[in-house]
C-alpha positions in Angstrom: 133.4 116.4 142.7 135.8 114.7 144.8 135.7 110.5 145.2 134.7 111.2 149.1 131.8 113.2 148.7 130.9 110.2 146.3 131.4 107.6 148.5 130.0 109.5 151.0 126.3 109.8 149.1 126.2 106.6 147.5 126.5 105.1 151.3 123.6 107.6 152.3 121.8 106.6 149.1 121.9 103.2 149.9 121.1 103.5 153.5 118.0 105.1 152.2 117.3 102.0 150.1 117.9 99.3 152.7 116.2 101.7 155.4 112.8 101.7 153.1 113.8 97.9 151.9 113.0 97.5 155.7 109.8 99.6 155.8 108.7 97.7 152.8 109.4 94.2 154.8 108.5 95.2 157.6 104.5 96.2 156.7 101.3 94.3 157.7 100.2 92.2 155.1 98.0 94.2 152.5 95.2 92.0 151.3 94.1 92.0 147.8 91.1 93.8 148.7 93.5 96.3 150.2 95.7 96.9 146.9 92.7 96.9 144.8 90.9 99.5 147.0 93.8 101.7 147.2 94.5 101.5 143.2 90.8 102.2 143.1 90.6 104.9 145.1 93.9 106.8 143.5 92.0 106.4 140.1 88.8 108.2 141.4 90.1 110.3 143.5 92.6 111.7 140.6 90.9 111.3 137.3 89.2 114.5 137.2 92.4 116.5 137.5 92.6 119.2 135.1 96.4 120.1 135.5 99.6 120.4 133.0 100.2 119.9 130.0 101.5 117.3 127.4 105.3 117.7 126.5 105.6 119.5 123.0 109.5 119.7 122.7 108.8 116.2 120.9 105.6 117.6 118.8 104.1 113.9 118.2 103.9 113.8 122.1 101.2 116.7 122.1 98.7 114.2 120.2 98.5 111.8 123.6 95.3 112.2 124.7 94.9 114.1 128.1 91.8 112.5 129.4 93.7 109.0 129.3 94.7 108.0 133.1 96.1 104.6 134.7 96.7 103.4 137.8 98.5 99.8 138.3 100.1 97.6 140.9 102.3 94.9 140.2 103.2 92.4 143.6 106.1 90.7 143.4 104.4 87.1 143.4 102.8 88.0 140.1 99.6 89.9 141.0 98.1 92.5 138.9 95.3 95.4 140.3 94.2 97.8 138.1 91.9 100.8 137.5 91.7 102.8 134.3 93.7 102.7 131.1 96.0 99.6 131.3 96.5 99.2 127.7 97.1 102.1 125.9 101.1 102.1 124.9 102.6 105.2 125.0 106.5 106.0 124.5 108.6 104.7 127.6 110.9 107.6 127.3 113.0 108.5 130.5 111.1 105.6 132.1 113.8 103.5 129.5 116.6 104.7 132.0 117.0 102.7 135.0 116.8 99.4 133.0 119.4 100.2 130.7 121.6 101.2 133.8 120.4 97.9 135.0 121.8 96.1 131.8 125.4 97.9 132.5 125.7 96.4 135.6 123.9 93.0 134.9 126.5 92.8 132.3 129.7 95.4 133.1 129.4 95.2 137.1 127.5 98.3 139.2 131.8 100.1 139.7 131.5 100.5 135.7 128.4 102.2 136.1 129.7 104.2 138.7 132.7 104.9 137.3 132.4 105.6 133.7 128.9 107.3 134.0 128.4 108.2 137.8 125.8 108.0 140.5 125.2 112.0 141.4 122.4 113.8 141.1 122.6 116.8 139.0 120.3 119.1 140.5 119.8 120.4 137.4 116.6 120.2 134.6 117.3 116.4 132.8 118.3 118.0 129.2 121.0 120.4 130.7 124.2 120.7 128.8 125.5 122.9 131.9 125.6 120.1 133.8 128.1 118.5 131.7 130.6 121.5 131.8 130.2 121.9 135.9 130.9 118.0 137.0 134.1 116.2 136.6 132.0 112.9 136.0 130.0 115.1 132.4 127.5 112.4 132.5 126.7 112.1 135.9 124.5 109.7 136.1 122.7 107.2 133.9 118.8 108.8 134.6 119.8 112.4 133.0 120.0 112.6 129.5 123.6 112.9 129.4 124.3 109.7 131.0 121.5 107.4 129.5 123.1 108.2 126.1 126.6 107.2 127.6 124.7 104.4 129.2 124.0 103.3 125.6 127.4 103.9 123.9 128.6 102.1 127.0 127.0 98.4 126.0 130.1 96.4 124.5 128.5 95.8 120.7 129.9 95.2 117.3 127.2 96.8 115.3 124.2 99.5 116.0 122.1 96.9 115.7 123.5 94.5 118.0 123.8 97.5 120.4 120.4 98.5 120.0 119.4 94.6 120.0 120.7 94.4 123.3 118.7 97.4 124.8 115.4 96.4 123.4 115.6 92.9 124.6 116.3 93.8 127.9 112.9 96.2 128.2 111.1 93.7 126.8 112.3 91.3 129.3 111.2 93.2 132.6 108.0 94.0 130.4 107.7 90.0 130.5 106.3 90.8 126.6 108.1 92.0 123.4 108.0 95.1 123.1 107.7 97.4 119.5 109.2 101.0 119.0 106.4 103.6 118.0 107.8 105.0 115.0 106.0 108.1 114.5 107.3 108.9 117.8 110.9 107.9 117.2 110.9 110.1 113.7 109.2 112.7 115.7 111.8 112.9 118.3 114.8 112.1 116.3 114.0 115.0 114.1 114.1 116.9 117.3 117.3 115.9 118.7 119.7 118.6 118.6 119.7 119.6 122.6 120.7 115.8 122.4 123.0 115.7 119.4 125.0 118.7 121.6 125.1 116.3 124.5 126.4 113.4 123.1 128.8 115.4 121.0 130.6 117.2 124.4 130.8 114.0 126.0 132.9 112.6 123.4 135.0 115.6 123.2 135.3 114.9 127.3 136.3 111.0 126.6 132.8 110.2 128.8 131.3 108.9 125.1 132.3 105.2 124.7 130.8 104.3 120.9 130.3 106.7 117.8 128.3 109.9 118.8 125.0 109.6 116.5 125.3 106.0 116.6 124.4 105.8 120.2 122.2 109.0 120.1 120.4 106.8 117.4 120.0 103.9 119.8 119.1 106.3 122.5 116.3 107.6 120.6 114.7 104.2 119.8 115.0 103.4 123.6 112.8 106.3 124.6 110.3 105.4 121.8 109.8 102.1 122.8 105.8 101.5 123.4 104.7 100.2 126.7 101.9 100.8 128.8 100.9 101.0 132.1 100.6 97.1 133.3 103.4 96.6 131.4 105.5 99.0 133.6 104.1 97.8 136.6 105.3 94.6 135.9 109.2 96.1 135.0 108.8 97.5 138.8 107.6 94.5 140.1 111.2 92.9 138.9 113.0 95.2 141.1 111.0 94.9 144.0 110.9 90.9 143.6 114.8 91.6 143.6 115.8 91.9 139.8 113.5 88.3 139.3 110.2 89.3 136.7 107.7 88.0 139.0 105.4 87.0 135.9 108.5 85.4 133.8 111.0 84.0 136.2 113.6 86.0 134.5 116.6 86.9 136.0 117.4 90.0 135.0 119.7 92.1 137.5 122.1 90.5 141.0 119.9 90.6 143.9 122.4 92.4 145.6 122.8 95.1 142.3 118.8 96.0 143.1 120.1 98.3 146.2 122.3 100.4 144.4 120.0 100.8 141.4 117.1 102.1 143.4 119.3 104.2 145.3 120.2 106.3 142.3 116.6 106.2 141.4 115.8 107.4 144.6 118.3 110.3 144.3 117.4 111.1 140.3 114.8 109.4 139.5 112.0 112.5 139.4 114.5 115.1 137.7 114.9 118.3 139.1 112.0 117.3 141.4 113.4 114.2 142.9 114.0 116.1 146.7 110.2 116.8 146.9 109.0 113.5 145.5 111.2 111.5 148.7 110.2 114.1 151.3 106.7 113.4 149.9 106.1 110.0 148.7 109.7 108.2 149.8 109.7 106.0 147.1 112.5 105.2 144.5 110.7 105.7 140.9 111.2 107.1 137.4 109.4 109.3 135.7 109.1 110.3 131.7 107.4 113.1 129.5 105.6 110.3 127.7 103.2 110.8 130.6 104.6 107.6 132.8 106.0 106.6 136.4 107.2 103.7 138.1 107.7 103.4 142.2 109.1 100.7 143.5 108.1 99.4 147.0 110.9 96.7 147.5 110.4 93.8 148.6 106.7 93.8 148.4 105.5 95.6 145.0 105.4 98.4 142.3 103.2 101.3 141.3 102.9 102.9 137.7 100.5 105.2 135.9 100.4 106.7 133.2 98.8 110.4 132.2 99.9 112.7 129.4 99.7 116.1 131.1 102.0 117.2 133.0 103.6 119.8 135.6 106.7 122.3 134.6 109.5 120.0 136.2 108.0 116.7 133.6 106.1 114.9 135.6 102.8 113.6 135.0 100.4 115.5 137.7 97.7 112.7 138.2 100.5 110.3 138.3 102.7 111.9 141.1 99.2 112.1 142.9 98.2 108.8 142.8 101.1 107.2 143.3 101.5 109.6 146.8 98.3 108.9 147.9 98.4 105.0 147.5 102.2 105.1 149.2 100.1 107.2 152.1 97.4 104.7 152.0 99.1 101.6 152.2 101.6 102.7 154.8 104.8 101.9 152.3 106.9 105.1 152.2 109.9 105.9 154.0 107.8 108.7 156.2 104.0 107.1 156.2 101.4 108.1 155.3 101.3 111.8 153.5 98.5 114.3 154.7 99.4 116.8 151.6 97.1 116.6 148.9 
């Protein structure tokens, strides 16, 4: 794709950022007894939800419990409101992927990002090999499976286990806790890993691959294993929305003026293949993973997550998308307002 048509998207992406960092700002004051009605109301209103199904590409992942279901919001002065399951850790997965892409640019600049992994959506599904044969850029951008692995082999490291060092600290950090990998799900996946091994392999035979191949599909792997759960995402939300600054730590994890450009591709990738329809409905930036988890980000003011194993055909947890809709709607913190779809 041509360097205008990237410009050209990355200033509408970011337009969409600052135009919803406004909304955000620009809200009545919600009360406690607001969030924790709203987060309340999500839970009930969702819980009974007998839709999708748990993601069995990675067989381990097919054990999760279905009936498990969390709702959480994290403010960016350190408030927590919660209804359901808060503690139950379940693999990060995808969720992994804007934090590493934060750690390239806390520590590379946001132009490396952009120009060694990219900032376009693929409009493709997030495993797709295609994709790396039909864009210039191979990797794309850093929330596709493609370019999270390049993400990885990106981080300047003398070892594997510096490398991998590096990435688990920084989760851990906007987690405000440390963090463990699940093992049973990383031997799971690993075992698993040959749409993944192809990946990494063709971007090193593009030059788009910046360490060893397996060592960074390794590293990858553990990153997606890591366990969190669903206060524990909340709070690595939070961090963006309290403008890269863990509201619960005081950490400094990512520029204030980096946050922007982060949710922008969050905004634009962030959902996979389903990221158009979760704007037009919800208009928040987010992530999503198959280990059953999401994160929004209301910035300047606050973060959603859930968590809930089953999910629809695009990867996304159902009771998750819902919720998280329906408290954007409710709280008047979306790009459009409130959403009358249910």
């Amino acid at each position: 794709m041509k360097s205008h048509s990237l410009h050209k998207l990355l200033g509408f992406t970011v337009s969409i950022v600052i135009s919803l960092t406004a909304v955000a700002v620009g809200a009545r004051d919600i009360t406690p007894e607001q969030y924790q009605a709203a987060v309340d109301e999500a839970f009930e209103k969702y819980k009974d939800v007998d839709e999708g199904n748990n993601a069995d590409y990675i067989p381990i992942l097919t054990k999760t419990p279905g009936d498990l279901f969390g709702v959480v919001i994290a403010t960016r002065d350190g408030k927590l409101y919660i209804a359901g399951e808060d503690k139950y850790e379940f693999s990060i997965q995808s969720v992994s992927k804007p934090f590493t892409a934060s750690l390239i640019m806390a520590r590379n600049g946001p132009r490396e990002l952009r120009e060694k992994i990219g900032v376009e959506p693929t409009g493709l599904p997030f495993n797709s090999r295609l994709a790396i044969e039909l864009y210039d850029s191979r990797s794309q951008n850093p929330l596709v499976n493609a370019g999270a692995i390049a993400a990885v082999s990106l981080l300047e490291a003398e070892s594997e286990e510096e490398r991998w060092n590096l990435v688990h600290r920084n989760i851990s950090d906007y987690a405000g806790r440390e963090l463990s990998v699940i093992e049973e799900v990383y031997k799971s996946e690993y075992e698993n890993v040959w749409g993944n091994r192809a990946i990494a392999n063709l971007l090193k035979n593009y030059g788009r691959l910046y360490s060893d191949p397996e060592e960074a599909l390794r590293v990858y792997t553990r990153q997606c294993s890591i366990g969190i759960n669903t206060r524990d995402l909340a709070i690595m939300g939070a961090t963006l929305a309290n403008e890269g600054v863990n509201p619960f730590t005081s950490k400094k994890l990512l520029d204030r003026e980096d946050v922007p450009e982060l949710l922008a591709i969050m905004a634009t990738a962030g959902f996979y293949d389903e990221s158009g329809e979760w704007m037009y409905s919800a208009g928040l930036p987010a992530k999503t993973g198959v280990g059953g988890g999401i994160v929004a980000v209301v910035p300047g003011k606050f973060a959603i997550a859930t968590f809930s194993a089953p999910l629809n055909e695009a990867g996304n947890s159902v009771r998750g998308m819902r919720a998280i809709r329906h408290i954007a709607g409710t709280l008047g913190v979306g790009l459009y307002g409130p959403n009358t779809e249910e």
